[in-house]
VODRENTOR-699284 format. One record per residue (C-alpha): x negated, y, z negated; residue in one letter. Coordinates in steps of 0.05 Angstrom, whole numbers, plus 5000, padded with zeros to 4 digits. Example, Ala and Ser with C-alpha at 12.3 -4.5 7.8 and 13.67 -1.06 7.14 Angstrom:
BEGIN
475449104844A
472749794857S
END
This chain:
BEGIN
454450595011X
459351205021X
465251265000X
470151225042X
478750835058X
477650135079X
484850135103X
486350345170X
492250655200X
494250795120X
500051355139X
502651075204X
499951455253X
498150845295X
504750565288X
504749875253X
497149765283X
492549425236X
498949165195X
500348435185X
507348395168X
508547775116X
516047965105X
520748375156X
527448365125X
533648715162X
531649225208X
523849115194X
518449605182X
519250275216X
514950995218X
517751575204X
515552385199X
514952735134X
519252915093X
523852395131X
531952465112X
533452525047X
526752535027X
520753014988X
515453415028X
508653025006X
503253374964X
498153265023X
499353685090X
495553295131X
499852625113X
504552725164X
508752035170X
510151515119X
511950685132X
520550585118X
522549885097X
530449645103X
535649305067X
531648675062X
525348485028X
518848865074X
512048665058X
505548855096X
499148695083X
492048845118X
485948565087X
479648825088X
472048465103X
467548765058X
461548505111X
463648715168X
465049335134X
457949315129X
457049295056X
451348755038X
452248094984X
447048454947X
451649044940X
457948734926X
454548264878X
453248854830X
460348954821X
462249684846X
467749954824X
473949874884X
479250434870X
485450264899X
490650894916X
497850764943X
503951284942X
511351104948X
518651464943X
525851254955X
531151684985X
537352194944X
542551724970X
540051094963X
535750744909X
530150264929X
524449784900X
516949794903X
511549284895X
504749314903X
498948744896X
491748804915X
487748124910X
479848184912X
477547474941X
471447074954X
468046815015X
473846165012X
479446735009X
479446514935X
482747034881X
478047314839X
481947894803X
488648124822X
492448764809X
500248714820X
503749184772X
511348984766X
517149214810X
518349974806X
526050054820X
527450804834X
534351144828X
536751744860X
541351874793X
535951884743X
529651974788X
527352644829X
525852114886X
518552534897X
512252174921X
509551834867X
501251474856X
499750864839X
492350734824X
488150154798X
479450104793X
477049414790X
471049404754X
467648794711X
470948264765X
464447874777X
460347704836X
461947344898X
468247864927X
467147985009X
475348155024X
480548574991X
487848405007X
492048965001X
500848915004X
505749394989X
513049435002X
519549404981X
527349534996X
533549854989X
538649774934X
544549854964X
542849425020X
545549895075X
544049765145X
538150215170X
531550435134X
533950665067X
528550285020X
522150554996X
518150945034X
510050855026X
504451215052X
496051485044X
494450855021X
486550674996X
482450164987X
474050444958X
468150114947X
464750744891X
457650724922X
END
């Protein structure tokens, strides 16, 4: 096993390709180029776009099949550690909201741990509004996982029509050989 992002598409590049959208609120998911309006230059070069939600709820979600990513039961039965890596910001003129839940599930699409941290709600007045990490290592979850489910999104505060609300981007999903 090497390590390597189960996600694909994770920045945008590819448009919304590989994406399942479960929520499109207001003016649904868009793709936009660093550092975007408003926004902070990203600590990684080669990131060069970043998913936008709008003024209504945006979710996306693309889940992963551990077996077809040719990783064996054997394998996966031993429980490697799965690091999970998202980053997110909001805007100077408009605050947002952030959530984030990664589900590792068995054969029957069955939970078998879950990592959802709560709502982030970021502020232009009290926040620097730069690119933030959110990271998470399942380890100890017990056998039987063969997909990961990963969702992340968010919105705007102010509800203003356009793509004001969170921005996310260089999202991960890795099985630690």
């Amino acid at each position: 096993m090497e390590k390597r992002n189960l996600l694909k598409n994770p920045c945008g590049e590819g448009q919304m390709e590989f994406w399942e959208i479960t929520e499109n609120g207001g003016n649904e998911w868009r793709v936009e180029e660093m550092p975007g309006d408003c926004g902070s230059a990203f600590c990684d070069e080669a990131v060069k776009t970043f998913f936008v939600t709008s003024f209504e709820r945006c979710l996306k979600k693309q889940e992963v099949d551990l077996l077809a990513e040719e990783y064996s039961p054997e394998e996966l039965d031993a429980q490697p550690a799965i690091e999970v890596e998202d980053w997110y910001s909001g805007r100077t003129d408009c605050g947002c909201t952030y959530e984030l839940s990664v589900c590792l599930l068995d054969e029957n699409h069955e939970v078998i741990a879950e990592f959802k941290p709560s709502e982030v709600t970021l502020d232009p007045d009290c926040d620097d509004c730069s690119w933030k990490k959110v990271t998470h290592t399942f380890t100890d979850y017990g056998p039987g996982v063969r997909y990961i489910s990963f969702e992340h999104g968010g919105q705007d505060t102010k509800y203003w029509e356009g793509w004001f609300g969170v921005r996310v981007t260089g999202s991960s999903v890795t099985v630690q050989p």
